[in-house]
C-alpha positions as CSV (number, residue, x, y, z in Angstrom):
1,X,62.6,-7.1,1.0
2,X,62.7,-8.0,-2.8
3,X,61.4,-4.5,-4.6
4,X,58.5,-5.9,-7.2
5,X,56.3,-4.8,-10.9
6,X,53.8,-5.9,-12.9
7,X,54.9,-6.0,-16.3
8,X,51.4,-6.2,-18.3
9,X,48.3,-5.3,-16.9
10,X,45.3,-6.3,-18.6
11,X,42.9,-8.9,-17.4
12,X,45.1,-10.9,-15.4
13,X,48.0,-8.5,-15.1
14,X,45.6,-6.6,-13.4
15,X,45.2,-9.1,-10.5
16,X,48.8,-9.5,-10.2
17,X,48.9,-5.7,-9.3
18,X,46.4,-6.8,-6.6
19,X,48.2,-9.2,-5.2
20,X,51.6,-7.4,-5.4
21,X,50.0,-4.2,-3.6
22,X,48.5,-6.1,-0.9
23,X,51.8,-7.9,-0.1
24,X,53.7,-4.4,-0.1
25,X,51.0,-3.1,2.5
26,X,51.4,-6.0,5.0
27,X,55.4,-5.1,4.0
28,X,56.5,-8.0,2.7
29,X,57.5,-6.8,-0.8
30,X,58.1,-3.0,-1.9
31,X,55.4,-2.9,-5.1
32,X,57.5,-0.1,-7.4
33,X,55.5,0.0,-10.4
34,X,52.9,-1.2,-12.7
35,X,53.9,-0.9,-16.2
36,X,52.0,-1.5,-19.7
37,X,52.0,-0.4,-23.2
38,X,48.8,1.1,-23.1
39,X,49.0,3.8,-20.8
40,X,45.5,4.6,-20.0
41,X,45.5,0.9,-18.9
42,X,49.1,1.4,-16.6
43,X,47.6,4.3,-15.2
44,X,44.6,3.3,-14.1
45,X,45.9,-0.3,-12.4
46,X,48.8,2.1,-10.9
47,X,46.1,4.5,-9.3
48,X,44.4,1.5,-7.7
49,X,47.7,0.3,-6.7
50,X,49.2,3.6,-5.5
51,X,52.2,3.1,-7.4
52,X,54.3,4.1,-10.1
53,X,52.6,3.9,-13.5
54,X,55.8,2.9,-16.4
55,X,54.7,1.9,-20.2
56,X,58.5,0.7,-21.2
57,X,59.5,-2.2,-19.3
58,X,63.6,-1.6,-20.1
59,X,63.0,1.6,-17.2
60,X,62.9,-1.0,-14.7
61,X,66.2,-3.0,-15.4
62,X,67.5,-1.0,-12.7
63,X,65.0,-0.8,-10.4
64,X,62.9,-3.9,-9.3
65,X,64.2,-7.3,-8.0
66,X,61.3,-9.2,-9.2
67,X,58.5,-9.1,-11.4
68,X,55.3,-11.1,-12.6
69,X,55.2,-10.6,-16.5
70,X,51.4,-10.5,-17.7
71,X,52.2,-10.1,-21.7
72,X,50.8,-12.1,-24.6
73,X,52.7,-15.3,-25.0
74,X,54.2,-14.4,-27.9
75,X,56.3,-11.5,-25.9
76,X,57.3,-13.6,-23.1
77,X,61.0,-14.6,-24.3
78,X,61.5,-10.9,-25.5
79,X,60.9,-9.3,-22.4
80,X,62.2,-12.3,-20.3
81,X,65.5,-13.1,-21.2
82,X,66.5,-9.5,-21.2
83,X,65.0,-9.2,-17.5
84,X,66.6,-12.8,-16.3
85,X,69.9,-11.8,-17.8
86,X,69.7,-8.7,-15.9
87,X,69.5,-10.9,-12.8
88,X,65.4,-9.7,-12.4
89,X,63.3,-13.0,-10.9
90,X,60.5,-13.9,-13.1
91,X,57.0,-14.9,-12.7
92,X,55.9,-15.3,-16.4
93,X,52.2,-16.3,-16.6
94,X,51.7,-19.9,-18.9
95,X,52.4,-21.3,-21.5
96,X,55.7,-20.4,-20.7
97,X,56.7,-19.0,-24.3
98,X,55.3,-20.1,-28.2
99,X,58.3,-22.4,-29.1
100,X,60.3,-25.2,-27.1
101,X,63.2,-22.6,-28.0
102,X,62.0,-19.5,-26.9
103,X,61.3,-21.7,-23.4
104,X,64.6,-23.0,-23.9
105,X,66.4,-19.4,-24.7
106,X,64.7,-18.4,-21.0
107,X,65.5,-21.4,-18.9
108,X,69.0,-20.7,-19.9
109,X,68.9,-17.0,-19.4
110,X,67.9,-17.2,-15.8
111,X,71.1,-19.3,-15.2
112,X,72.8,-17.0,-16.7
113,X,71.3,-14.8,-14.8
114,X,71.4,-16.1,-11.4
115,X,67.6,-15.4,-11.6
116,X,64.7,-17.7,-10.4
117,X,62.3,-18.3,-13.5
118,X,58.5,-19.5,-12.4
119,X,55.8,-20.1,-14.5
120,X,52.3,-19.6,-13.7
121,X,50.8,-22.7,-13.8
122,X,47.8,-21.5,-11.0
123,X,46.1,-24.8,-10.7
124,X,49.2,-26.0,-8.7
125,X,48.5,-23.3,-6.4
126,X,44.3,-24.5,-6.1
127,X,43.0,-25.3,-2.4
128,X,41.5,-28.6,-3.5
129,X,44.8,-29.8,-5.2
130,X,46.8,-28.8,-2.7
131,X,44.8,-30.8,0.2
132,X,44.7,-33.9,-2.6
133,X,48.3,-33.8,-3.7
134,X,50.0,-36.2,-0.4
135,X,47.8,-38.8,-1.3
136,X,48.3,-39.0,-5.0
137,X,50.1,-42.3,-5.2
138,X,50.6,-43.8,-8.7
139,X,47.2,-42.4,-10.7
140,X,46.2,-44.8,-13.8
141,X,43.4,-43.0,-15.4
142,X,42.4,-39.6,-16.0
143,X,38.9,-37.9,-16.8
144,X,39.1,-34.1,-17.4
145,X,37.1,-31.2,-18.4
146,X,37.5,-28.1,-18.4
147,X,35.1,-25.9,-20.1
148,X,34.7,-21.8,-20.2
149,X,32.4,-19.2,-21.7
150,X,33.7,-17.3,-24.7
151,X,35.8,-14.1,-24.1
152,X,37.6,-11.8,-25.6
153,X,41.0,-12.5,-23.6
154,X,43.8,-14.7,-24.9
155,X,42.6,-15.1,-28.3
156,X,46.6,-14.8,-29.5
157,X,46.5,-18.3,-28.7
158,X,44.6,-21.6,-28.9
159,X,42.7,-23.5,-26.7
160,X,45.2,-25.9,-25.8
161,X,47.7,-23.1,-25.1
162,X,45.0,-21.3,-22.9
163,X,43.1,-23.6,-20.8
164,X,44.3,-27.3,-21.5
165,X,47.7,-26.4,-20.9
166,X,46.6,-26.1,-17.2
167,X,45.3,-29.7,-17.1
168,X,48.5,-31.4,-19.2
169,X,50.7,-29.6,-16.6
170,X,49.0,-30.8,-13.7
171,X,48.3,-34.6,-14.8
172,X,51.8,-34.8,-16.0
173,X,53.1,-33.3,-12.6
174,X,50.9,-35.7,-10.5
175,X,52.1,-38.6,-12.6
176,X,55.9,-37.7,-12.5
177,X,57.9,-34.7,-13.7
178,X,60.3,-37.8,-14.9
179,X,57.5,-40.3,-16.7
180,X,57.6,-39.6,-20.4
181,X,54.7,-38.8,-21.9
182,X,54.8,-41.8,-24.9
183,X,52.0,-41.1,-27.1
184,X,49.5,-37.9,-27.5
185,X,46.6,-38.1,-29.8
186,X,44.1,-35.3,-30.0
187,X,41.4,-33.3,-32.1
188,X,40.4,-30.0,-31.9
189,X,38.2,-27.6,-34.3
190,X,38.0,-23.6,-34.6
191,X,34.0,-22.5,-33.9
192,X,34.3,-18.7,-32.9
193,X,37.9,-17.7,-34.0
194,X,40.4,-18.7,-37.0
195,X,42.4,-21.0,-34.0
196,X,41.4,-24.4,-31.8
197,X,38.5,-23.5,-30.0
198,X,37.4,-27.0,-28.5
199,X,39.8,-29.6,-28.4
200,X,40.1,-33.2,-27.1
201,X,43.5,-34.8,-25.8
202,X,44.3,-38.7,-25.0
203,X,48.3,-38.9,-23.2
204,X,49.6,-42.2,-22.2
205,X,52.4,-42.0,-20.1
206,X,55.4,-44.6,-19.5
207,X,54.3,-45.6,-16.1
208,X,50.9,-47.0,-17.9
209,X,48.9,-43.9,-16.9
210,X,46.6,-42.2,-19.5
211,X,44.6,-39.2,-19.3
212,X,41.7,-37.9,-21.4
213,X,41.5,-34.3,-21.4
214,X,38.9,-32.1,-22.9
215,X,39.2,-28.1,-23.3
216,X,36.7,-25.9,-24.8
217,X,36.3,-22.6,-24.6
218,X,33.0,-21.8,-26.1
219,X,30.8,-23.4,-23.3
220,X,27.8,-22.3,-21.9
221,X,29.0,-22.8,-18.2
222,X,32.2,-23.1,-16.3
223,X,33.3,-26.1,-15.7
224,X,36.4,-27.6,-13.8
225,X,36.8,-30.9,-13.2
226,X,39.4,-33.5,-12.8
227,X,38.6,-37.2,-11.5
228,X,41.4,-40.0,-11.6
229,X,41.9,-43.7,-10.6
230,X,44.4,-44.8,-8.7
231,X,44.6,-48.5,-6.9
232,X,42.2,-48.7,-4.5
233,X,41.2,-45.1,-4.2
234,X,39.0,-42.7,-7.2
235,X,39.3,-39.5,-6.8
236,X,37.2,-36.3,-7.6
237,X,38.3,-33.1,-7.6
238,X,36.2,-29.5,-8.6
239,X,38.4,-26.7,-9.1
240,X,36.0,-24.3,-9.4
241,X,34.3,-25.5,-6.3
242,X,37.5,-26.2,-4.7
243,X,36.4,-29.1,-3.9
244,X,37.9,-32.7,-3.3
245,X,37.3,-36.3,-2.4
246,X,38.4,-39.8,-2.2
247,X,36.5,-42.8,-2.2
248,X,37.8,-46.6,-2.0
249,X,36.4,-49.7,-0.6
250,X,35.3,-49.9,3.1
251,X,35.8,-53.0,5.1
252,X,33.0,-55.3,5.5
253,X,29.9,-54.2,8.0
254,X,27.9,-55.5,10.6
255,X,25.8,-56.5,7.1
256,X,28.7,-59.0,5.7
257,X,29.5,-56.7,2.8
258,X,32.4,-54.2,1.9
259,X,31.3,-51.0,0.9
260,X,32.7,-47.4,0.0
261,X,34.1,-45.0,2.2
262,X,34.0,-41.4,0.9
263,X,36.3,-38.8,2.5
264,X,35.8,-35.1,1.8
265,X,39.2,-33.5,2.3
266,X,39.8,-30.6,4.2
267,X,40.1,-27.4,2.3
268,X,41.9,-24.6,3.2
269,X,40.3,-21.2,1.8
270,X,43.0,-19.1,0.0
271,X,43.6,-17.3,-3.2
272,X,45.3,-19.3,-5.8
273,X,47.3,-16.8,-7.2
274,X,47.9,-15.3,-3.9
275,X,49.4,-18.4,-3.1
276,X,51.7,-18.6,-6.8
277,X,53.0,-15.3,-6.0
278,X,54.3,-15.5,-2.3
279,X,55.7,-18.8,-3.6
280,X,57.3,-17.2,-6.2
281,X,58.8,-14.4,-3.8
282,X,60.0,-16.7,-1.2
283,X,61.4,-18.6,-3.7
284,X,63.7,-15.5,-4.7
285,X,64.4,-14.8,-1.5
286,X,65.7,-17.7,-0.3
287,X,67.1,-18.6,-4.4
288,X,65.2,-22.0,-4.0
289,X,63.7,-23.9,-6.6
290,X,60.3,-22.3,-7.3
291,X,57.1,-24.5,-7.1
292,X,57.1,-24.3,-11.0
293,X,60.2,-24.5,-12.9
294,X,61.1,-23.1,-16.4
295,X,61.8,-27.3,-17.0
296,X,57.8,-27.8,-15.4
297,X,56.5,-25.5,-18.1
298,X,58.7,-26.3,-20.9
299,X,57.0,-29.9,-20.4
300,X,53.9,-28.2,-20.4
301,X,54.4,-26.6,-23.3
302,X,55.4,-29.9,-25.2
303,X,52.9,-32.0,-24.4
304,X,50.5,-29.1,-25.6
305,X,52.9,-28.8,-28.6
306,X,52.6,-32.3,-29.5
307,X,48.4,-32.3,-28.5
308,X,48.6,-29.0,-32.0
309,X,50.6,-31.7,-34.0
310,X,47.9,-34.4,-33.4
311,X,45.1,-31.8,-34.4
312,X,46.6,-30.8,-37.5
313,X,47.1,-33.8,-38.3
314,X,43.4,-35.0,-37.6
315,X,42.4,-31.6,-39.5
316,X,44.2,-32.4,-42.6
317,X,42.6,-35.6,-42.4
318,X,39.4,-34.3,-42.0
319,X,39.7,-31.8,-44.3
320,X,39.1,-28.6,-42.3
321,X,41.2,-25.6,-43.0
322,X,42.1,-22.9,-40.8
323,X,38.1,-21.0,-40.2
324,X,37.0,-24.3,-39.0
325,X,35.2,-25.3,-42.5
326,X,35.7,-28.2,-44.9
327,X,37.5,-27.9,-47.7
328,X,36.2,-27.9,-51.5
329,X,38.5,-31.2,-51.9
330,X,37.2,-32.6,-49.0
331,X,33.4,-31.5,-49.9
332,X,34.4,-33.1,-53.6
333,X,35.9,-36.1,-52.1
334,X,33.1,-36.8,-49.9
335,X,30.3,-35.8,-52.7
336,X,32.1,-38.0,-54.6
337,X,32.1,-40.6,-52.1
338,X,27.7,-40.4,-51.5
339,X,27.2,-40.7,-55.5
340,X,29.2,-44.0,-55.3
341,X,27.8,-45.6,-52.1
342,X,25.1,-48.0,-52.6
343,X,21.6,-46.7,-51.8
344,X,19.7,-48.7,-49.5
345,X,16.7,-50.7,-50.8
């Protein structure tokens, strides 16, 4: 039984604890300790928890086999290459770190570690993908949105690091972890904060697929929804429904003509991140690949990398600095532009 903590526990850190403490109840894991830097915040998840409440993370080197790390992306190689080196599995929560190095400083770390490194890409781990995902075969097209409300959580990063990130990691997973990603082109604009706040992504992949993928989180509703092509079938699929489907074309009837038939998969009702984390646990155990690999979100992370380059690219174009406004030489240019245009007659 592989002794467990939750390093981080704010908003989602939080629902790790959950998880952990309801997996050390049915004894399948012994949960030793929540631990944060804000210790009002430790203490209180630990209460719930009923277990140790820690606000330094080096106090469990020692102690725990296994932990799911909850921090801002920006301390995930800090605190993980320390804890894979220590031999300490990892469940780190996505992106998987800020740089293609800092990923690369972990993946490395937990071999020399002898560690298993997972990220927490949860959409893997949805009902309604996992019922679709035996009969993805070859997808050509994608159509994606995914659209939150504003909140106050993960404004460290931008949107393409917090929610699209979920969607480049599943497309590029569906179309092949091996099918290079050959071109990315995107925009994205700042509305409530100085980073992307809605952002739009086109990928074309090797293998001919391409996927249209738009993020925003500054929406009035939730939205989750991924539909793709693939020959002879279209698929719809609502995350936040858990909800999926396949239609294609239905031999002729009794009438002469072919038609569609539409198949509601079956759907089994569990918790995604439930699911992540006894993945991620029986992965330790058994020191089996985990569902998500450090390599899985290091591709993540790149496409999402490359989706930034593309907007700041498009911005400097545009002229739209950092708080989402135009620039004075863009306003100039532009000004400059209307008293030399032709009026209409």
């Amino acid at each position: 039984m592989l002794s467990t903590a939750v390093i981080g526990t704010g908003s989602l850190g939080r629902h790790h604890a959950r998880v952990h403490a309801a997996l050390a109840a049915e004894g399948r894991a012994l949960f030793v300790a929540a631990c944060d830097t804000n210790e009002e915040i430790a203490r209180a998840v630990a209460a719930e928890c009923g277990v140790e409440c820690v606000t330094d993370w080096r106090a469990l080197l020692d102690r725990v086999d296994a932990v799911s790390l909850a921090v801002p992306t920006e301390s995930h190689a800090l605190l993980a290459v320390p804890l894979l080196e220590a031999g300490i599995h990892v469940l780190v929560e996505k992106p998987i770190s800020r740089t293609l190095a800092e990923a690369d400083e972990m993946i490395a770390a937990a071999r020399r570690g002898g560690a298993t490194l997972m990220v927490g890409h949860l959409e893997r781990f949805n009902p309604a993908l996992t019922a679709l995902r035996p009969h993805v075969k070859n997808p050509v097209y994608f159509e994606i949105h995914r659209v939150g409300e504003f909140t106050a959580r993960s404004l460290d990063i931008d949107v393409v690091l917090d929610l699209m990130i979920h969607d480049l990691d599943i497309v590029q997973w569906l179309v092949g972890s091996d099918v290079e990603a050959t071109d990315v082109r995107a925009v994205g604009i700042p509305v409530l904060t100085s980073l992307v706040d809605a952002a739009n992504a086109r990928v074309e992949f090797a293998s001919g697929a391409v996927a249209n993928i738009t993020a925003s989180r500054v929406g009035m509703e939730k939205i989750r929804k991924m539909r793709f092509f693939q020959p002879h079938d279209y698929v719809a699929v609502d995350y936040v429904t858990r909800y999926a489907s396949i239609s294609s074309l239905a031999p002729a009837g009794a009438a002469g003509h072919p038609g569609v038939a539409h198949r509601r998969l079956e759907v089994e009702d569990v918790e995604p991140l439930r699911a992540e984390i006894e993945s991620f646990l029986a992965a330790a155990e058994s020191r089996a690949e985990p569902p998500v690999t450090g390599e899985d979100g290091r591709r993540a992370l790149a496409l999402a990398l490359r989706a930034l380059e593309s907007i700041h690219d498009h911005d400097a174009r545009a002229g739209i600095n950092a708080l989402g406004s135009r620039t004075a030489a863009a306003d100039e240019s532009g000004a400059n532009a209307a008293r030399s245009a032709p009026t209409e007659s």
